[in-house]
C-alpha positions, -999 to +999 in steps of 0.1 A: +145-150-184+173-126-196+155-097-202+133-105-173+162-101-148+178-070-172+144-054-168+141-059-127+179-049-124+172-020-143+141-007-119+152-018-086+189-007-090+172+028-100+145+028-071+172+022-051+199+049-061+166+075-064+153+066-030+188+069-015+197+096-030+163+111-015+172+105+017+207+109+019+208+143+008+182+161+036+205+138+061+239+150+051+226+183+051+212+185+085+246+165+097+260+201+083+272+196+048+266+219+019+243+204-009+270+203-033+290+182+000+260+162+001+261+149-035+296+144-032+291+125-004+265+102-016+284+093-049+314+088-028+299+051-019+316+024-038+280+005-035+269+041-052+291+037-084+289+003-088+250+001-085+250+032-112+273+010-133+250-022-134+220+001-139+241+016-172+248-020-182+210-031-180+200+002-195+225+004-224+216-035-236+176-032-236+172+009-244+189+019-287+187+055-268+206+044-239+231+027-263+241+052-279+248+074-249+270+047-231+278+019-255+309+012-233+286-005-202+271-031-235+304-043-240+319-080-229+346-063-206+327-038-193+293-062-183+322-088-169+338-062-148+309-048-134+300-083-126+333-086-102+323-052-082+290-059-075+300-089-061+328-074-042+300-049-030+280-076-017+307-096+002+321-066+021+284-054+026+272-088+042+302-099+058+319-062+075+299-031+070+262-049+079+268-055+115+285-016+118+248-001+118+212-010+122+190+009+093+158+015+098+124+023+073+139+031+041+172+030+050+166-002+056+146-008+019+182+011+004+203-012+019+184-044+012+180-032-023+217-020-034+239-044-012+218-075-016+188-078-043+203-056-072+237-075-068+223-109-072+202-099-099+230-085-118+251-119-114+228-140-122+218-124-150+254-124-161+260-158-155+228-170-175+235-144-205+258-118-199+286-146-201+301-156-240+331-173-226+353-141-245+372-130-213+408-126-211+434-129-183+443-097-194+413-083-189+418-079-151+438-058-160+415-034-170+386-043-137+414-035-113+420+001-121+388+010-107+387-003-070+426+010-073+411+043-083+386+044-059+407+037-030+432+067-042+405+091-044+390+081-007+424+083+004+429+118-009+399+129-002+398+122+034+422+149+049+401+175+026+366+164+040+373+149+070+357+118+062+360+088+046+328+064+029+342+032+051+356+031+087+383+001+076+396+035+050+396+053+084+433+063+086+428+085+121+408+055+134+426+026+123+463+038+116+481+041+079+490+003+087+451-009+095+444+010+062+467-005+041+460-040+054+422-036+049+427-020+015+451-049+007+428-075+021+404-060-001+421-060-031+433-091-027+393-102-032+386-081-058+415-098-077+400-134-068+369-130-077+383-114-118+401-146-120+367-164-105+348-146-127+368-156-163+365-191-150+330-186-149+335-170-178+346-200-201+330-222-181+291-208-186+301-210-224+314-248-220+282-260-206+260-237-234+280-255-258 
């Protein structure tokens, strides 16, 4: 069942990023962006990053080649951490961002793919063997500096390209105070679900034992 659920993480998470990379390219460009803009713009996407992080995670543990090239995404921390994001990616998705648009064709497949399938895939798969009960408090530590990074480069960013991934990051919508709530709010769940997550953690490796 492990490797089953490594292996369909592994493909959908990368038939997802490829096909929305496909299509979010030609579309940023004809909204007026360079192609170097585009890419930017498309690895911009917290759902982006993280999805390319799982798909490193599932890649690095079944592929020696892949391994070697990224041993960090094999590690405990690292498989843990990712864990948190994805799940944070699905949350905001399904509860904020999914009732701001209405995709359509494979817009649609994209969305349903890397906000929905690929994130429960990872998690379970995690919970039935990517946990070993080895977490740390401190550890969340370590998961926090990326959604803190993240949120500092959208933030600097967004005067530069005149845009930012998320309309709650919106600063000229929403106000510096909106912002800062949202990205507080936001936050605040990220650093729920690390300490959910170590819970989980020990407890998955309670209930092996």
């Amino acid at each position: 069942m492990s490797r089953f659920l490594q292996m369909a993480g592994l493909v959908i998470g990368l038939i997802g990023l490829v096909l929305q990379f496909a299509i979010t390219v030609p579309a940023s460009m004809a909204a007026g962006r360079s192609l170097l803009g585009s890419i930017v713009f498309y690895f911009s996407f917290f759902t982006i990053l993280t999805n390319v992080a799982a798909v490193l995670v599932h890649a690095s543990l079944l592929s020696p080649t892949c391994y070697a090239w990224f041993p960090a995404f094999a590690r405990r921390r690292m498989r843990a951490g990712v864990a948190v994001a994805i799940t944070l990616v699905f949350i905001v998705y399904s509860t904020v961002l999914a009732r701001l648009w209405a995709p359509e064709g494979l817009f649609l497949l994209c969305d349903i793919l890397l906000h929905y399938v690929a994130p429960l895939i990872f998690v379970l798969w995690w919970l039935i063997a990517g946990a070993d009960g080895k977490t740390r408090w401190r550890d969340i530590s370590w998961w926090m500096i990326y959604p803190l990074a993240y949120l500092v480069y959208v933030l600097i960013r967004a005067p530069f390209a005149g845009e930012v991934p998320y309309p709650f990051l919106d600063v000229a919508k929403n106000g510096a105070a909106g912002v800062a709530i949202s990205a507080l709010a936001t936050t605040a769940l990220f650093l729920g679900l690390c300490v959910l997550a170590v819970l989980a953690d020990h407890g998955v490796a309670r209930l092996r034992k």
